[in-house]
C-alpha positions as CSV (number, residue, x, y, z in Angstrom):
1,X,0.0,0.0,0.0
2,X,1.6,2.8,-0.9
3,X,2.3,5.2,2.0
4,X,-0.2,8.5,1.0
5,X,-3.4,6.1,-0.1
6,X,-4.9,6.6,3.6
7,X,-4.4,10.5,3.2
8,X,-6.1,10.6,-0.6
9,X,-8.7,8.4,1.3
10,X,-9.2,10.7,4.2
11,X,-9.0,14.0,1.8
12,X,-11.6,12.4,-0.2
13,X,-14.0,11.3,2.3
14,X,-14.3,13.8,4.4
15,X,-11.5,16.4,3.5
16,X,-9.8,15.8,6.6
17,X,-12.8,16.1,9.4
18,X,-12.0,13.9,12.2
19,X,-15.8,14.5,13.5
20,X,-18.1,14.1,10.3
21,X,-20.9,12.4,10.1
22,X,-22.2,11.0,7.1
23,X,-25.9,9.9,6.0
24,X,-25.5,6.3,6.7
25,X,-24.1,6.6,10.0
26,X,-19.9,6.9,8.9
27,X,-18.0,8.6,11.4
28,X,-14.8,10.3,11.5
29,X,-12.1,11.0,8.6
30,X,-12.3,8.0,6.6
31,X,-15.9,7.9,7.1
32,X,-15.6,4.5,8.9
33,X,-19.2,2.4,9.2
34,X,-20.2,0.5,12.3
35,X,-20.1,-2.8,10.4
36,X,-16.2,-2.3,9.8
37,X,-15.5,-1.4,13.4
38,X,-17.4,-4.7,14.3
39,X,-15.4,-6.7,11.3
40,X,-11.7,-5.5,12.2
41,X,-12.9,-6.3,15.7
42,X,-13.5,-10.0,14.7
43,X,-10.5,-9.8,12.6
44,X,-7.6,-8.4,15.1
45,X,-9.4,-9.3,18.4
46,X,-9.7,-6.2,19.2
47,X,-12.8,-3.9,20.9
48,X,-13.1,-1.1,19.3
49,X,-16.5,1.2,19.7
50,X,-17.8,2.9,16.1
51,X,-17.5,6.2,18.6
52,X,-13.8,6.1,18.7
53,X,-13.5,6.5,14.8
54,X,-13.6,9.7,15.2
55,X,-10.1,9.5,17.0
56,X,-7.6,9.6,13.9
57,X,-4.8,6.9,15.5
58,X,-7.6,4.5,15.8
59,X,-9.6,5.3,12.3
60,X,-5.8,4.5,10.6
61,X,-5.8,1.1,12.9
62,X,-9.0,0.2,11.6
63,X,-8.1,1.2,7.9
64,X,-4.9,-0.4,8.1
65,X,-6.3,-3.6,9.3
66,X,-9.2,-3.5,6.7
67,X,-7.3,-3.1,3.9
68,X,-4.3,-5.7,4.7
69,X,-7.2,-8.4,5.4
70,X,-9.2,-7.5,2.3
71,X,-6.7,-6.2,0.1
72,X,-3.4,-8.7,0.1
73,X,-1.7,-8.1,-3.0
74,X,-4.1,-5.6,-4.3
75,X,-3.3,-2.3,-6.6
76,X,-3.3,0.9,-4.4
77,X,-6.5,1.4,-6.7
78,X,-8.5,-1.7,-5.9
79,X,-7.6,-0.8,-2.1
80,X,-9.7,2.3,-2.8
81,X,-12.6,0.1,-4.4
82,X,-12.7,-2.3,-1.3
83,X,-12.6,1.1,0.7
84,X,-15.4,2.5,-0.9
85,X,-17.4,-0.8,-1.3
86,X,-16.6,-3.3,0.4
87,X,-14.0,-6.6,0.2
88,X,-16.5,-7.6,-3.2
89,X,-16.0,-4.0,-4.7
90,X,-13.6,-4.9,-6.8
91,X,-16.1,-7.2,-9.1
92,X,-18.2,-4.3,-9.1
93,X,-18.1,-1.7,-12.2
94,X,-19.9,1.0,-9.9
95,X,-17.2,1.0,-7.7
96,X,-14.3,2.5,-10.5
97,X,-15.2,6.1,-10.8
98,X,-13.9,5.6,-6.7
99,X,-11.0,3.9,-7.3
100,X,-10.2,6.7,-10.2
101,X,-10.7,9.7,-7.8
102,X,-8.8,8.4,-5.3
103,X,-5.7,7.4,-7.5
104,X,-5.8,11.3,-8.7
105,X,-5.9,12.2,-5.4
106,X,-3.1,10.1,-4.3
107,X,-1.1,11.3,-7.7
108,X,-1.6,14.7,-6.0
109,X,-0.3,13.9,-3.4
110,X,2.6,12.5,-4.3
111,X,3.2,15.6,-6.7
112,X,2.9,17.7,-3.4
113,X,4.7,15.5,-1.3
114,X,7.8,15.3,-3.8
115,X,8.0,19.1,-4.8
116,X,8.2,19.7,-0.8
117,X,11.5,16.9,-0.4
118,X,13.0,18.8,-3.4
119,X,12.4,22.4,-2.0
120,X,13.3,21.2,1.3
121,X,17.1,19.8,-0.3
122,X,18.0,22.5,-2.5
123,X,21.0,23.9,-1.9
124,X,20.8,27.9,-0.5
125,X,22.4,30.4,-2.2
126,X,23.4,33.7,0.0
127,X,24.4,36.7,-1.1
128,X,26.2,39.7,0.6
């Protein structure tokens, strides 16, 4: 998984709002449904309340435990898919106009991200 695709994610579900709320009951930045908490729950052992998405460390747990369940050796793309749809999105055509907006998103991002390292190491010139 390539290291931005949570950020795209995040940027495109809620543009960074730890605490919205969407219409089907998604909480926090990645916009995280009770039936996920209650899946990585079954998946990791873990005991996690659909309340506490809205803390960021735990919505990345979550998404990080998703998508390494769901997605093994899966394209940064069909991450997005299963993101948006479910660990069946993939097979589904509705589900690629998603997977699209995330991966320009993510290309973005790792515009952005880039163009920062290279402003960051060039080399100062000073002048008396």
């Amino acid at each position: 998984m390539h290291p931005l695709l949570l950020s795209a994610l995040i940027q495109i579900e809620s543009h960074g709002n730890d605490l919205a709320r969407g219409r089907h009951g998604e909480l926090g930045a990645l916009q995280i449904k009770p039936i996920m908490v209650r899946d990585v729950n079954r998946i990791m052992g873990t005991h996690y309340a659909h309340t506490q998405v809205t803390n960021r460390t735990i919505s990345l747990f979550i998404a990080n435990a998703y998508l390494a369940h769901y997605g093994k050796h899966l394209s940064d793309e069909s991450l997005a898919r299963i993101w948006q749809g479910g660990p069946r999105a993939v097979k589904r055509s509705s589900s690629r106009a998603y997977g699209r907006r995330v991966m320009r998103e993510l290309e973005r991002r790792t515009v952005k991200d880039s163009l920062t390292v290279a402003t960051r190491n060039k080399p100062q010139t000073f002048t008396k």
